[in-house]
C-alpha positions in Angstrom: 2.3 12.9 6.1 -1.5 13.4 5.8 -4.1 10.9 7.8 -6.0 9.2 6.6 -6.2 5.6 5.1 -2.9 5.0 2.9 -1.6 8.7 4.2 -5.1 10.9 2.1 -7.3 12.7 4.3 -10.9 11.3 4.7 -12.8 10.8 1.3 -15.6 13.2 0.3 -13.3 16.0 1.2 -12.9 19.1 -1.3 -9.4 19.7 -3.2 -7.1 22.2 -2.2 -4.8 22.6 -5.1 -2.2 24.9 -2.8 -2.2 22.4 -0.5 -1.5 19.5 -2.6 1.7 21.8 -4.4 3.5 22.3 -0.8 3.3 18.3 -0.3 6.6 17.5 0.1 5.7 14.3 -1.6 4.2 16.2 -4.8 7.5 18.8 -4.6 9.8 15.5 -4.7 8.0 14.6 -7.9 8.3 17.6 -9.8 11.8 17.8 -9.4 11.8 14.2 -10.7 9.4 15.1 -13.8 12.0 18.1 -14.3 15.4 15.8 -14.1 13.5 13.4 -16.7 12.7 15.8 -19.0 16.5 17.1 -18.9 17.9 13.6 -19.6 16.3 12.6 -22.3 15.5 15.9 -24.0 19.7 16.7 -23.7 20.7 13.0 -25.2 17.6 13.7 -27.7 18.8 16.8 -28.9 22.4 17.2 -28.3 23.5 13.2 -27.8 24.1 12.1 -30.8 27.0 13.5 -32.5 29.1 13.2 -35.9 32.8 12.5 -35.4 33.2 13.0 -39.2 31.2 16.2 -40.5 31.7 14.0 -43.9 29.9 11.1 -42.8 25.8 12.1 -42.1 25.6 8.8 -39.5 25.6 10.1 -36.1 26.4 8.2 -32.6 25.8 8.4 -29.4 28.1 11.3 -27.5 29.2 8.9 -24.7 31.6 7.1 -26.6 29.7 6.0 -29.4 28.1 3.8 -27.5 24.3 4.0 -28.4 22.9 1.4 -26.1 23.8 4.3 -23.2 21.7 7.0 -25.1 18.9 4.6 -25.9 18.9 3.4 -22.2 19.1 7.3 -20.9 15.9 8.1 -22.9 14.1 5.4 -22.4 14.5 5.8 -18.6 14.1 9.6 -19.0 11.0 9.3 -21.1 9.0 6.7 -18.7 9.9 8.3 -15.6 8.2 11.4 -17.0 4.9 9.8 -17.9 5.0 8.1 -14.3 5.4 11.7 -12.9 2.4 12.6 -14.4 0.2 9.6 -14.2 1.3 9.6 -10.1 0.8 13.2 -9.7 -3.0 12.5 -10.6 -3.3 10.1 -8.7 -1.7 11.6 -5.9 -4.6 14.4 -6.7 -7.0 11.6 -7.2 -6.3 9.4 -3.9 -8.3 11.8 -1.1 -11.4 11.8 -3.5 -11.7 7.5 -3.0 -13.4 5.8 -0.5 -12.5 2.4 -0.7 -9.3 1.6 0.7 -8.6 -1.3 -1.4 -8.1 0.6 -4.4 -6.0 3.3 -2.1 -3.8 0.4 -1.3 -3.3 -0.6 -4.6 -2.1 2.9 -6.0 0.6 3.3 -2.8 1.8 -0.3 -3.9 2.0 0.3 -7.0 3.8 3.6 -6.3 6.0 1.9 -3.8 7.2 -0.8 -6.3 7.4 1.7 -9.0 9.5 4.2 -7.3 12.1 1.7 -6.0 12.4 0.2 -9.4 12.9 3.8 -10.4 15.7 4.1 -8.1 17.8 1.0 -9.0 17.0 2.0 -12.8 18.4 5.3 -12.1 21.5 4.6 -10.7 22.1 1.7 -13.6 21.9 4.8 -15.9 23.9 7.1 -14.0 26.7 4.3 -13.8 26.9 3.7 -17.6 26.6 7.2 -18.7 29.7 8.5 -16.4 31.6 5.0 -17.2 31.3 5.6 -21.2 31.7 9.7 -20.7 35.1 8.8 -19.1 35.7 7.2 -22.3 34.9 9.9 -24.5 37.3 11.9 -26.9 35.2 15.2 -25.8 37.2 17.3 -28.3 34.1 15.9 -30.3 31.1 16.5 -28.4 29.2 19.1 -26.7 30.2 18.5 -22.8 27.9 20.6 -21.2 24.9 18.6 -22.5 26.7 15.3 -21.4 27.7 16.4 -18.1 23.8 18.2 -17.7 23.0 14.1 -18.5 25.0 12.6 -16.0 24.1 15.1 -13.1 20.5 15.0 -13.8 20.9 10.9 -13.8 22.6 11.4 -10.4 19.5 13.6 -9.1 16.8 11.6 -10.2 18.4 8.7 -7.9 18.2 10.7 -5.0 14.7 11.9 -6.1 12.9 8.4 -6.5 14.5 6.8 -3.6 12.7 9.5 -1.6 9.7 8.8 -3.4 10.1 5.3 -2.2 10.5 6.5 1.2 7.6 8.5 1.2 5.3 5.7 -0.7 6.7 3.2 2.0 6.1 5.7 4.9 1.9 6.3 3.2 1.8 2.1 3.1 2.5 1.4 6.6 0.4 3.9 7.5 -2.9 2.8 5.9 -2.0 -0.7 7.3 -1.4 0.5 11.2 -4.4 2.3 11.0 -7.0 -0.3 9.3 -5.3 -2.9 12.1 -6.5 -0.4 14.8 -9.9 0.6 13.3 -10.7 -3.4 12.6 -13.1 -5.2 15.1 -12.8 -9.3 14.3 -16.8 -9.7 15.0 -16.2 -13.7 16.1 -13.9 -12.6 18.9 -16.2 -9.8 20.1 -18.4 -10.9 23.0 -20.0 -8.2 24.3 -23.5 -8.0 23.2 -25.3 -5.6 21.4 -28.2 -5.3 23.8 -28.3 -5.6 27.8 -29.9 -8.9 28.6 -33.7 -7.9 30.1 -35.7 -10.0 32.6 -39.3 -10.9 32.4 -41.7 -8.1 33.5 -44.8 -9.1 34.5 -48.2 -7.4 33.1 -49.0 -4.7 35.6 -52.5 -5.8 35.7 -53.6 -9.4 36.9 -55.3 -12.2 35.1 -58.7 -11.0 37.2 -58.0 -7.6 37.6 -59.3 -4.6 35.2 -57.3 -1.5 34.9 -60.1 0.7 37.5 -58.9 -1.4 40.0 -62.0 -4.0 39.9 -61.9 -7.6 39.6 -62.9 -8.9 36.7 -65.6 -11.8 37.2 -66.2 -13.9 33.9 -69.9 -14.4 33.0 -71.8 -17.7 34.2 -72.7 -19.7 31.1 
């Protein structure tokens, strides 16, 4: 992972765009923006199927079941907007200086990502559950099975998301603990304690060496 506070280098810095591609974090969430564009552009365009070519009505390939489709794509679709919104971010995160708002984002991405994760394998679970269902003389299985294995790869691609958000929290918080002085508890003082030092010329004496005799009024 990268130093820094919250796991970005030091703020200021300039953006390496190579760089930021070989993150394993920023791989990771490609993959995932790919696997949710293949959910829900399969269900979208091959998911929904007519068992009648007389009737026009068309349901949802996993056995009619349209709830599973709507689910899929709604999943799908939001996961790919928080690819993109996070991958900015990601981008984003070096170039800020406070560490509040650092903090923020990697929470944020932490909760995300493990909701992500749960929602994922919900969807995965209902998808292969009704596809067992399924008369597939019907449908198209490739596109259903492309569905379910692209389901099953986004759980293991957001739960390491969620590893690697976790890992960037713990991080920013170890380090600010170890960087922070509590000010109260610090006793040493600024500035070495200095004694009196007396004039180095007497009351009487002038600087030749002379007394000094005050005038008779």
């Amino acid at each position: 992972m990268e130093s820094g506070a919250y796991g970005a280098s030091l703020a200021g810095g300039s953006f390496d765009l190579m760089s930021f591609v070989k993150q394993p974090q920023t791989i990771v969430r490609l993959l995932c923006w790919l696997s949710a564009i293949v959910v829900f552009a399969t269900i979208t365009g091959e998911g929904y199927v007519s068992s009648d070519p007389s009737v026009q009505q068309q349901t949802c390939m996993f056995n009619q079941n349209d709830s599973a489709c709507s689910y899929a794509v709604g999943i799908g679709v939001l996961a790919f907007l928080a690819c993109v919104i996070f991958l900015v971010l990601d981008a984003y995160l070096p170039q800020m200086s406070n560490a509040k708002d650092r903090k923020n984002i990697v929470i944020a991405d932490l909760i995300f990502s493990g909701a992500w994760t749960f929602l994922w394998f919900v969807c995965f679970c209902l998808l292969a559950n009704q596809w067992t269902k399924t008369k597939q003389a019907t449908v198209t299985a490739d596109a259903a099975r492309a569905a379910i294995a692209f389901s099953f790869f986004s759980i293991a691609g957001w739960a390491v998301l969620t590893y690697f958000s976790q890992m960037r929290y713990r991080q920013g918080v170890s380090e600010l603990a170890s960087n922070y002085t509590d000010p109260v508890s610090d006793h040493t003082t600024p500035y070495p304690p200095q004694g009196y030092q007396q004039s180095p010329f007497s009351q009487n004496q002038m600087p030749g060496g002379t007394e000094y005799t005050p005038p008779n009024y």
